[in-house]
C-alpha positions in Angstrom: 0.0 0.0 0.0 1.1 3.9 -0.9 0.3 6.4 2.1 -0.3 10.2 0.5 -0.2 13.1 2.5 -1.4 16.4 1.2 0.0 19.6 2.5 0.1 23.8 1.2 -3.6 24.5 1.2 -4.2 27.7 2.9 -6.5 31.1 2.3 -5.8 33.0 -0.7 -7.6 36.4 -2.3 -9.2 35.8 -5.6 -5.6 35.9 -8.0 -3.3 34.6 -5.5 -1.6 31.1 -5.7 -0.7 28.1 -4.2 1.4 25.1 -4.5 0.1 22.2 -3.2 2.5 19.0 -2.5 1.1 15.1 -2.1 3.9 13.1 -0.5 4.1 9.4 -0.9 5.4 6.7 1.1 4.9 3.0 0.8 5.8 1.2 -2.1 7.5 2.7 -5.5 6.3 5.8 -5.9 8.0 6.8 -9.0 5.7 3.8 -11.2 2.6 5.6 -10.1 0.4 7.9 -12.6 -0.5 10.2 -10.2 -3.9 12.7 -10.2 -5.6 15.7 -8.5 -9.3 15.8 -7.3 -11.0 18.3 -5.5 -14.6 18.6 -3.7 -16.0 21.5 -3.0 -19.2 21.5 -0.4 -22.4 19.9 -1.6 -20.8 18.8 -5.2 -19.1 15.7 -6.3 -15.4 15.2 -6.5 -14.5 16.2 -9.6 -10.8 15.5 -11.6 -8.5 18.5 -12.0 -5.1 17.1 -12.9 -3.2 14.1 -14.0 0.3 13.3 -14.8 1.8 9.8 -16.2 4.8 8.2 -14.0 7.2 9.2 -16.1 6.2 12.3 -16.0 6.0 13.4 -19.4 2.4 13.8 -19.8 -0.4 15.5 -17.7 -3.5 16.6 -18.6 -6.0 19.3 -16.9 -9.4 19.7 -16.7 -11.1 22.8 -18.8 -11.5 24.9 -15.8 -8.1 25.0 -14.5 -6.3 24.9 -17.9 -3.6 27.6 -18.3 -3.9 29.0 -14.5 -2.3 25.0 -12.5 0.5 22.9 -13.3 0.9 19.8 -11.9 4.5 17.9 -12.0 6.5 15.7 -10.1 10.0 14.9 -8.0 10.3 11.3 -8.5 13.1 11.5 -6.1 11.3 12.9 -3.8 8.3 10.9 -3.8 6.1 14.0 -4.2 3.7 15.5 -6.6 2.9 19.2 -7.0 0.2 21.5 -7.9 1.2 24.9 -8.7 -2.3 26.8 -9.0 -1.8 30.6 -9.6 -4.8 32.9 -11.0 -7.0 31.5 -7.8 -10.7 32.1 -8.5 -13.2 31.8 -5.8 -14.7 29.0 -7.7 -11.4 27.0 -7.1 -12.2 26.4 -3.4 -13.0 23.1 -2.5 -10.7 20.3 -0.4 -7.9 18.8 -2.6 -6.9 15.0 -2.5 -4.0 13.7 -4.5 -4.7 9.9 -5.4 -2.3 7.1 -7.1 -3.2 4.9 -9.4 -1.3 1.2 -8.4 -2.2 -0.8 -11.2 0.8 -1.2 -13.8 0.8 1.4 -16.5 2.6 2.5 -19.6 5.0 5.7 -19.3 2.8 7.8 -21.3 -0.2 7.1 -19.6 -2.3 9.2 -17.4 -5.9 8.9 -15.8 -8.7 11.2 -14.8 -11.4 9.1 -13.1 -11.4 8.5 -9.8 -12.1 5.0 -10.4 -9.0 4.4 -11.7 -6.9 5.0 -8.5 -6.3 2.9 -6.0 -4.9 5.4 -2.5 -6.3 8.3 -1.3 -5.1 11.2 0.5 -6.9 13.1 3.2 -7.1 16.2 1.4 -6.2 19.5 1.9 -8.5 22.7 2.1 -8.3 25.7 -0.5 -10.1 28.6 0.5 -10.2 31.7 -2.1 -11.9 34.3 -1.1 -13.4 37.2 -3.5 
């Protein structure tokens, strides 16, 4: 089993930014495609961000396209979400997730089906 801990989430005005880092322990961190979610009250989770083990691919949902980035330090068994341009809209809790399943380099996933560990989230509050 992988343990994720999220950390950076905070209180930010309306075009501030954050970076948010998931931290992994457990097994091999660096053959995990690795993904954001995010929950905000009375809504589902919903995807934000994937990236593939490697690292060379990610993929972002339509709504926080251009404004996060989400990468990785393999050797330091952590995955990152820089998120500048905060909008209120953004807030919500935050959960990084792995996916433990094999997978192919170039391969990333965005449902939360497809990952198998959870972290317990961290909150983003933006305020207007």
């Amino acid at each position: 089993q992988v343990q994720l801990v999220e950390s950076g989430g905070g209180l930010v005005q309306a075009g501030g930014s954050l970076r948010l880092s998931c931290a992994a322990s457990g097994r091999t961190f660096s053959s995990y495609p690795m993904g954001w979610f995010r929950q905000a009250p009375g809504k589902e989770r919903e995807f934000v961000s994937a990236i593939s083990w490697r690292g060379d691919r990610t993929y972002y949902a339509d709504s926080v396209k251009g404004r996060f980035t989400i990468s990785r330090g393999n050797a330091k068994n952590t995955v990152y979400l820089q998120m500048n341009s905060l909008k209120p809209e953004d807030t919500a809790v935050y959960y990084c997730a792995a996916r433990l399943k094999p997978s192919s380099h170039d391969s990333y996933y965005t449902e939360a089906s497809d990952f198998g560990s959870w972290g317990q989230g961290t909150q983003v509050t933006v305020s207007s």
